[in-house]
C-alpha positions, -999 to 999 in steps of 0.1 A, spaced: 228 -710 265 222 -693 233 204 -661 231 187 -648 203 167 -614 199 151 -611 161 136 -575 151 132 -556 185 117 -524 186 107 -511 219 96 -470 217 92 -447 246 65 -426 235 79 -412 198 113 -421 205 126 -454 188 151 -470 218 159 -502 199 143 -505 159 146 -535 144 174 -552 163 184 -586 155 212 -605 172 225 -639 184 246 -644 215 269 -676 210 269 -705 240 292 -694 270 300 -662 245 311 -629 262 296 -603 246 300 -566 246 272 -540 232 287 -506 227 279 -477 215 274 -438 228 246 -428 252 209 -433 241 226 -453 214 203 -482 226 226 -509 245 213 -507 282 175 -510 271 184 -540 248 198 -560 278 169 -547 302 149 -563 272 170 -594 271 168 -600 314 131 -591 312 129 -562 332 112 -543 299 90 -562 273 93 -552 234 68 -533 215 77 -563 190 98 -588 180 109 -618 197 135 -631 226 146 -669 225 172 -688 251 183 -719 232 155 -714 205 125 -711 236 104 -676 233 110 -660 265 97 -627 250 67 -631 277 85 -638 308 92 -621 333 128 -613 349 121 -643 376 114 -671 350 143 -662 326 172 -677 350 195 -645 346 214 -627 364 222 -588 369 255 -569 379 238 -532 381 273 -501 380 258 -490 410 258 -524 431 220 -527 448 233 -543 480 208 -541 504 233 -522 533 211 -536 562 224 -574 551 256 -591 556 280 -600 527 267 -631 531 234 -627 530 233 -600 502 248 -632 480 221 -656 493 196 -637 491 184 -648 455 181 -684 469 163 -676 506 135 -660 484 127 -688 462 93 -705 463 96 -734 490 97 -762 468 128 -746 451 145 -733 477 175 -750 485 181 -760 527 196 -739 551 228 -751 552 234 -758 510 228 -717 511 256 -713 535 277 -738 514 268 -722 484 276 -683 501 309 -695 513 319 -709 473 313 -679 458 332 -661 488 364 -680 476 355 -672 444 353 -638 443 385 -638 463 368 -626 492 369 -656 521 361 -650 555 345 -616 547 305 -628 547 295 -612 579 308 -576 569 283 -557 558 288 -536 525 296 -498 541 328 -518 552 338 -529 517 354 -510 486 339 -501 459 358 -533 441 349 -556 466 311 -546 465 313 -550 430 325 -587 438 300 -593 457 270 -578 434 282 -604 413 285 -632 432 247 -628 441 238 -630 404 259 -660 401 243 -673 435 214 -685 416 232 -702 390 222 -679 359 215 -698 325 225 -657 308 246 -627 332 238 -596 321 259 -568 330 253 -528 331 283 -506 332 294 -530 359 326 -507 364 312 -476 359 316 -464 394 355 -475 401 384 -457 394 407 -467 363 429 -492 382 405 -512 404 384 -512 368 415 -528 353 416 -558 377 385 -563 380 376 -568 344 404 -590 343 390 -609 371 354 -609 361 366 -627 324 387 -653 343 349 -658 360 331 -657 332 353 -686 314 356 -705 347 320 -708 348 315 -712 314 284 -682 313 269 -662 285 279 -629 292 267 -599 280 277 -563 294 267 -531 282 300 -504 281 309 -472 267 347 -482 273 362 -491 245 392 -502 259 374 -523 283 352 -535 251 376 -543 231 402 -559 259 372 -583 272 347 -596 248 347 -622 222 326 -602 198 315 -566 202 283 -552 192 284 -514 183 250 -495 186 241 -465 175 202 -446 173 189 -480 179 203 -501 159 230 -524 156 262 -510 131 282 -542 130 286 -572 153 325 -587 150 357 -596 169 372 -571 183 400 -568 161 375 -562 137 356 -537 144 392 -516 152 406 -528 119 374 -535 97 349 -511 103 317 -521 81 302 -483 86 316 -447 83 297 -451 116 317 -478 134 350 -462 117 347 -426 135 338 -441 166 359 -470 175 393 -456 185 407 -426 177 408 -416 132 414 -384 113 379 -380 91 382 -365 59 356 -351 32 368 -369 -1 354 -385 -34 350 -415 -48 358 -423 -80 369 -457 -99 376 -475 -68 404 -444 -59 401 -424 -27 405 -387 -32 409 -363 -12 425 -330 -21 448 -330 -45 459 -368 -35 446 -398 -53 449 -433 -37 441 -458 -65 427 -494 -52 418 -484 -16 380 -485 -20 375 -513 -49 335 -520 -41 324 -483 -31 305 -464 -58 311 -433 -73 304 -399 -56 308 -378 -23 324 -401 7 344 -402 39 380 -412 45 393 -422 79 428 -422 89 444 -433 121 473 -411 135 498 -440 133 487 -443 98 506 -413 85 539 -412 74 551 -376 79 577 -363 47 590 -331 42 609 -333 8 576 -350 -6 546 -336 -26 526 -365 -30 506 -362 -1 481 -342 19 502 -311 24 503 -296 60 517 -275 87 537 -287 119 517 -272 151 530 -292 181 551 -322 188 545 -339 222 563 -371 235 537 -393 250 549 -428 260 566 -445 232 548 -425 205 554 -389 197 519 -372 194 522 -347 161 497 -323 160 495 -308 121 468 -284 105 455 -290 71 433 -273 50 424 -253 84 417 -290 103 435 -306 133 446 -338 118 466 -359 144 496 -382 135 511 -402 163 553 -416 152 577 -442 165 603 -419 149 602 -380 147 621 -368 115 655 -354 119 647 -313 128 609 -315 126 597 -282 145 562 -266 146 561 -243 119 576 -268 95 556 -278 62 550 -317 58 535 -339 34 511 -363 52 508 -395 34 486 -424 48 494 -459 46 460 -471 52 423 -455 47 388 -465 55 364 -448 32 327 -449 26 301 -429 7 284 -400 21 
């Protein structure tokens, strides 16, 4: 199933949720949209599912406007962060429950339910468990079963909202593990809404960064980490150092350092520079660099965390390899291997 969304606005009262979004969601594509709170990403995939309409644009599922449809008619499915089990049902009957409410001439019989219950009971790695009721599961097993009710009625798209949100780091960690295995297994269009980044970046095919309603840059992960298209997309994806600098013959400057050749296409004028910490090289018998002062060395993991000040800013650097003798208090020259800049 392809999905395709073309120039979506949807305003609540003067506030512009989603403006102008366009985007198409490959065939059995997992999809992340990403992007910091009221950035737009859980109203486009309330949008998407049907549960809000636009103000305008249009929705299509393999090239059919759905725009008008409501939720029921759109064949998708919804994993919600907070579950929705209804606590007076059964496992069992929380995961059938999309299929016992069908019109008559759709529902399936009695018994194909139950068959169907007890498949997606195996597959969510939960056999034998259907006549618990959900007070009596974990939070990661309730989560298993939220999904296996969307997947009950055999979604065309599954549409997932902070599906982890409410699990602590290590259950999240399996489960999102888990929930790809699914999501390949079954071959589903996927599309979940995160503010993770790890969990962005770690699951989907292609990630779709948001920000004030609009979408920055849809790419592969590594992309978006290593190829930001947008100071945007740059400052938030991962952790950089941002810098005021100027741009001038395709040179990034900023300070007294000029790095010739590392913006080739920007124009002239005010910009940006990003730098990651393990970007920096850290010298103290150089010059030719952005010159600053040692204020803390930690060991964390197999990278030391440097902490340096310059021109009265925290910049972070993070080393395999501390220099010989380095000590807070020492003056360094920090010189970057790689920057990301963009005009102002």
């Amino acid at each position: 199933m392809t999905v395709s969304v073309d120039s979506l606005v949807k305003r609540f009262g003067a506030f512009a949720a989603l403006n102008e979004v366009s985007l198409d969601v490959r065939p059995g594509e997992f999809l992340a949209l990403l992007g910091p709170s009221g950035s737009g990403k859980t109203t486009l995939l309330r949008v998407i599912g049907g549960l809000d309409f636009p103000d305008s644009g249009s929705i299509a599922f393999d090239g059919v406007d759905v725009g008008n449809r409501p939720a029921r008619e759109r064949k998708v499915g919804f994993v919600f962060q907070h579950y929705a089990l209804f606590r007076h049902m059964s496992v069992a009957d929380n995961i059938g429950f999309g299929l016992t409410v069908k019109p008559r001439r759709e529902r399936p019989a009695a018994k194909d339910i139950a068959a169907r219950v007890e498949e997606l009971l195996t597959l969510i790695q939960l056999p034998g468990m259907g006549k618990r009721f959900p007070a009596q599961l974990s939070g990661g097993q309730r989560q298993r079963v939220a999904l296996a009710r969307a997947l009950a009625v055999e979604p065309s798209v599954l549409l997932l909202d902070e599906p982890f949100g409410a699990l602590d780091a290590k259950v999240r960690n399996d489960l999102r593990r888990w929930l790809r295995g699914v999501h390949e297994t079954m071959g589903l269009t996927s599309i979940f809404v995160t503010h993770d980044q790890d969990e962005a970046l770690d699951l989907a095919d292609r990630v779709a960064v948001m920000n004030a309603g609009r979408i920055e840059q849809v790419d592969t992960p590594d992309a978006v980490y290593n190829r930001p298209t947008t100071a945007f997309v740059a400052d938030f994806i991962g952790n950089a150092n941002r810098f005021d600098c100027s741009l001038d013959g395709g040179a990034v400057v900023i300070g007294e350092l000029r790095l010739a050749n590392t913006a080739p296409t920007a124009p002239d004028g005010r910009g940006v520079a990003f730098v990651r910490p393990h970007e920096f090289e850290i010298a103290t018998a150089r010059t030719d660099g952005i010159a600053a002062t040692v204020r803390r060395i930690a060991r964390t993991g197999a990278l030391a965390a440097i902490e340096c000040v310059a021109a009265g800013k925290t910049v972070e650097v993070a080393l395999d390899v501390v220099p010989v003798g380095l000590a807070p208090g020492d003056a360094v020259s920090l010189v970057p291997t790689t920057v990301r800049a963009y005009p102002e």
